[in-house]
C-alpha positions as CSV (number, residue, x, y, z in Angstrom):
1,X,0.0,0.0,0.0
2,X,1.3,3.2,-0.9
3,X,2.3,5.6,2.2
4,X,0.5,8.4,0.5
5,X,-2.6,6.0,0.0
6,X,-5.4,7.9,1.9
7,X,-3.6,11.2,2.7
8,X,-5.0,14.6,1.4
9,X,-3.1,18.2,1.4
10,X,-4.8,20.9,2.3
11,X,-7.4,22.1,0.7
12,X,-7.4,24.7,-2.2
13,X,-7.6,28.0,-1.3
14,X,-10.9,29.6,-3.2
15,X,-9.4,32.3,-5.6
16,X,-10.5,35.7,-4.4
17,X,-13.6,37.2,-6.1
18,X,-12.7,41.3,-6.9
19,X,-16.0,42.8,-7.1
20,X,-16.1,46.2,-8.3
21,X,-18.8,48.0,-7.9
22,X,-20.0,52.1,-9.8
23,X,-22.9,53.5,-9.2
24,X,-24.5,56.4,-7.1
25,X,-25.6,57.1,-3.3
26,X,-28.4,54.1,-3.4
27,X,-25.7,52.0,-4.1
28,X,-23.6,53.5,-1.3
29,X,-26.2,52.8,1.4
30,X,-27.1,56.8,1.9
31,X,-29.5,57.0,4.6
32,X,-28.8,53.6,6.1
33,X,-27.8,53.5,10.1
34,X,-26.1,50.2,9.5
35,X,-24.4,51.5,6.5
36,X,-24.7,48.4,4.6
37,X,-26.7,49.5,1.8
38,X,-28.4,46.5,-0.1
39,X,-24.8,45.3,-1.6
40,X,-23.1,45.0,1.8
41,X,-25.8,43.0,3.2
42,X,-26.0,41.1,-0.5
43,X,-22.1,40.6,-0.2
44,X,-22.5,39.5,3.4
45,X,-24.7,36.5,2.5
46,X,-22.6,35.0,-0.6
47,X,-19.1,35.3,1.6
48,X,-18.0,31.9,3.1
49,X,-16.1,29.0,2.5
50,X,-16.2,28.7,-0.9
51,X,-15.4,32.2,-2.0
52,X,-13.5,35.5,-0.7
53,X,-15.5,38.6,-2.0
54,X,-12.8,42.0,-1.7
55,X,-15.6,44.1,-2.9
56,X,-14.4,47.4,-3.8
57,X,-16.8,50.3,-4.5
58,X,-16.6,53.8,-6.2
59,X,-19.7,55.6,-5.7
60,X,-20.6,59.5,-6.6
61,X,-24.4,61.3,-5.7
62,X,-26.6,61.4,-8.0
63,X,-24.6,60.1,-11.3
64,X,-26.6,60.0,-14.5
65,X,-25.4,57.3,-16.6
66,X,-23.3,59.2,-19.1
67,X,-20.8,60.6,-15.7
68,X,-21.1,56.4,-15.6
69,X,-20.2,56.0,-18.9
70,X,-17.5,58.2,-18.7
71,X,-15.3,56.6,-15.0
72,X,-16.0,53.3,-15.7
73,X,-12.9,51.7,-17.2
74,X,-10.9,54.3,-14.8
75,X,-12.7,52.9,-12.3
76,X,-12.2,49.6,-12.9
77,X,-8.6,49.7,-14.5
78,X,-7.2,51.5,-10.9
79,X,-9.2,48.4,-8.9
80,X,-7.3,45.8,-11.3
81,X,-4.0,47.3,-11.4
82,X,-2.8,46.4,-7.4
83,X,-2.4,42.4,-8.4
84,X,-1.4,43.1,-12.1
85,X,2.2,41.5,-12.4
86,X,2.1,39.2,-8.8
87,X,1.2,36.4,-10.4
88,X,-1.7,35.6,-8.2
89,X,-5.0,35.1,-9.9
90,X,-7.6,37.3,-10.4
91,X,-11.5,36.9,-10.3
92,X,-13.1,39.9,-11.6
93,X,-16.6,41.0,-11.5
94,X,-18.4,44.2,-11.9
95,X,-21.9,45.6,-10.1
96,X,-23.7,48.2,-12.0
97,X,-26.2,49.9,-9.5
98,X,-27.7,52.6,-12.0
99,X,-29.6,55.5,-10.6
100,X,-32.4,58.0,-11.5
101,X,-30.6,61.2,-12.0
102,X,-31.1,60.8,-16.1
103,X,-34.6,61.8,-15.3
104,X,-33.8,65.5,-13.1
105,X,-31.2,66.1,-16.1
106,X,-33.4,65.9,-19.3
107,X,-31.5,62.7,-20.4
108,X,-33.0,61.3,-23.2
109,X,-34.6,57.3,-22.8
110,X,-32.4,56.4,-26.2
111,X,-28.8,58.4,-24.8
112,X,-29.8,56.5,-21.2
113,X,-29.8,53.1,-23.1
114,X,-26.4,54.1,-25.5
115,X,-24.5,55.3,-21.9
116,X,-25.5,51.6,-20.3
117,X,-24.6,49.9,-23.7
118,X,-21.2,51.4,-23.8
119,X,-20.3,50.4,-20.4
120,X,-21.3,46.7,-20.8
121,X,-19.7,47.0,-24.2
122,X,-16.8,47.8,-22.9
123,X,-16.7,44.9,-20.1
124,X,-17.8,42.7,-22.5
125,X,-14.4,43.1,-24.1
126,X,-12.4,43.6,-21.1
127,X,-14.1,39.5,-20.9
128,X,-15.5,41.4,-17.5
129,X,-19.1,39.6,-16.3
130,X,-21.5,42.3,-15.3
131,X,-24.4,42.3,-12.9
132,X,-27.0,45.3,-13.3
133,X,-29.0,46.7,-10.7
134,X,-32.0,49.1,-11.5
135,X,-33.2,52.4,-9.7
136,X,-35.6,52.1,-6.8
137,X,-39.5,54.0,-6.5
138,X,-39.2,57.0,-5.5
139,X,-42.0,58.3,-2.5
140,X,-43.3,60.8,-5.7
141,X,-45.2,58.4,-7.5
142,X,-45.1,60.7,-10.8
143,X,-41.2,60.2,-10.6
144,X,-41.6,56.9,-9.9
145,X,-43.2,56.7,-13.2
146,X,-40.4,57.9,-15.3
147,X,-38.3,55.7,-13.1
148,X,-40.6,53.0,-14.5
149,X,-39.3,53.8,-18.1
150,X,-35.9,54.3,-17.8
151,X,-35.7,51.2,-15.9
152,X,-37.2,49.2,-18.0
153,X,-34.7,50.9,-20.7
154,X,-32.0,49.9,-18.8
155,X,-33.6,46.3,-18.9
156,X,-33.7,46.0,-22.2
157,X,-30.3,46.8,-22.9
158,X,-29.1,44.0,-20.5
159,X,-31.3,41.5,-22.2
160,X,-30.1,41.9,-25.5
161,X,-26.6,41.2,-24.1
162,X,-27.5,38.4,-21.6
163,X,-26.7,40.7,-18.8
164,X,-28.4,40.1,-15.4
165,X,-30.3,42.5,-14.3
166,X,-32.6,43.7,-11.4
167,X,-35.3,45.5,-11.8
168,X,-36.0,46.7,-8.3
169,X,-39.0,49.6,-9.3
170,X,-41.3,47.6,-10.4
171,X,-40.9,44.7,-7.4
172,X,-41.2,47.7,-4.4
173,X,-42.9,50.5,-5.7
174,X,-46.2,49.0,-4.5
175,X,-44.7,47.5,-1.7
176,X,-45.9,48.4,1.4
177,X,-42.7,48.8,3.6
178,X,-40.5,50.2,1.3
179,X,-42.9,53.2,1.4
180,X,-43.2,53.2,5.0
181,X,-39.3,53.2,4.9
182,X,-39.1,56.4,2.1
183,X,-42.1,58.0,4.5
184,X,-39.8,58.0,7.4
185,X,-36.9,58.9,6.3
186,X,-38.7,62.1,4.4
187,X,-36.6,61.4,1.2
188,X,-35.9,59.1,-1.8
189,X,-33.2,57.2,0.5
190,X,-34.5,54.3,2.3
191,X,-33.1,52.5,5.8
192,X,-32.4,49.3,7.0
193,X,-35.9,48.1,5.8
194,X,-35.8,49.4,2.2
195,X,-32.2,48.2,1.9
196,X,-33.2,45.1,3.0
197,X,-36.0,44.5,0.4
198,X,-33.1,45.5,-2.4
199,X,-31.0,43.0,-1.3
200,X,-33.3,40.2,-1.0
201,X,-34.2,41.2,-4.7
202,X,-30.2,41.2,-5.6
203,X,-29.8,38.1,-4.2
204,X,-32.8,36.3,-5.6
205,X,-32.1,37.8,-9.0
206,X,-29.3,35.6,-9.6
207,X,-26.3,37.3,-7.7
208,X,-25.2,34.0,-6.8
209,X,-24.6,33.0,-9.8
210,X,-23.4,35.9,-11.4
211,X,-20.8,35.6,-8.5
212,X,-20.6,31.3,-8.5
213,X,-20.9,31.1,-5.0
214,X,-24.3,29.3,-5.1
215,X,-26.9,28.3,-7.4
C-alpha cells in the first residue's frame, strides 16, 4: 500500500472574487444607520467557505449614466492594477447599480440606453461579467413613473446582451414597507428596511450565480 494512499493536502484556497462596484448614493447605502446598503448585506450572504469577496466600491451622488459612462474603465482599471504582475489570480466582477438622475437632467430614454450599452460593451471586451442593478421607487409616484421607463430601458439593454439584471421599481414601488421606509426617512433614500428588500431582490435575481458562489 502506498504511504500516501489515503492522505490529502490541504485544501485549495478559493481564488478571491474582486468585485467592483460604480454607481450612485443608493448604491452607497445613503441613509442607512447600518451602512450596509443592499450590496453589503448582499455581499455578506454570498461570503463563506467557498469564495472571498474583496468588494471594492466607487460611488458618486446622483450620477446619471453618461458621468457612468465616462469613469467606468478608470474605475475599474485602478481596482485591477494592485495584483497586475504578482502572479496571483484574479476573479473579476463588476456591479452596475444605475440611478435616476437621467430623469432630473433631461437625459433622453435612447442616450440612457447608448450610456449603459457602452459600459457593458466595454466589459464585454475587457471578458468582465457584469451584474445590473436598477433604480428604486421614489416616494413621488409621478417620478416613480419615469423611473418605471428608464428602468425598463435599462432592462432592455441587459437582455439583449445576456446581462443580469434587477429590476427593483417595479418589485417595491407598491410594496408596502418600502414606502413606509421612504415615509420615514422624508426622502428618496430608504433605511435598513428598504435596503433590505433591495437585497433580498439582488440576491434572488441571480447574484449568486453571477458571482458562483451558489446556485
Amino acid at each position: 500500500m502506498d504511504a500516501s494512499e489515503g492522505l490529502s493536502g490541504p485544501p485549495a484556497r478559493p481564488v478571491p472574487i474582486r468585485l467592483i462596484a460604480l454607481g450612485d448614493e443608493i448604491l452607497a447605502g445613503a441613509g442607512d444607520t447600518r451602512a450596509l446598503g443592499w450590496l453589503g448585506r448582499a455581499v455578506a450572504r454570498e461570503q463563506g467557505a467557498r469564495a472571498r469577496i474583496e468588494l471594492f466600491s466607487s460611488a458618486l451622488p446622483r450620477e446619471t449614466s453618461a458621468e457612468l459612462a465616462e469613469r467606468w474603465d478608470a474605475e475599474v482599471e485602478q481596482r485591477m492594477d494592485s495584483l497586475e504582475g504578482s502572479g496571483a489570480p484574479l476573479d473579476v466582477r463588476v456591479v452596475l447599480g444605475l440611478g435616476a438622475a437621467d430623469i432630473d437632467h433631461g437625459v433622453s430614454l435612447a442616450r440612457s440606453r447608448l450610456n449603459l450599452a457602452k459600459v457593458l460593451d466595454g466589459l464585454e471586451r475587457l471578458r468582465i461579467p457584469a451584474f445590473v442593478v436598477g433604480p428604486p421607487p421614489s416616494a413621488d409616484p409621478g417620478r416613480t413613473a419615469s423611473i418605471r421607463e428608464l428602468s425598463g430601458a435599462f432592462d432592455d439593454v441587459c437582455a439583449r446582451r445576456r446581462v443580469a439584471y434587477v429590476d427593483t421599481v417595479r418589485a417595491l414601488e407598491d410594496h408596502e414597507q418600502w414606502r413606509g421606509d421612504l415615509a420615514r426617512s422624508g426622502s428618496d433614500l430608504p433605511g435598513q428596511t428598504g435596503y433590505g428588500l433591495m437585497a433580498w431582490l439582488v440576491l434572488h435575481g441571480g447574484f449568486g450565480r453571477f458571482l458562483g458562489t451558489s446556485d
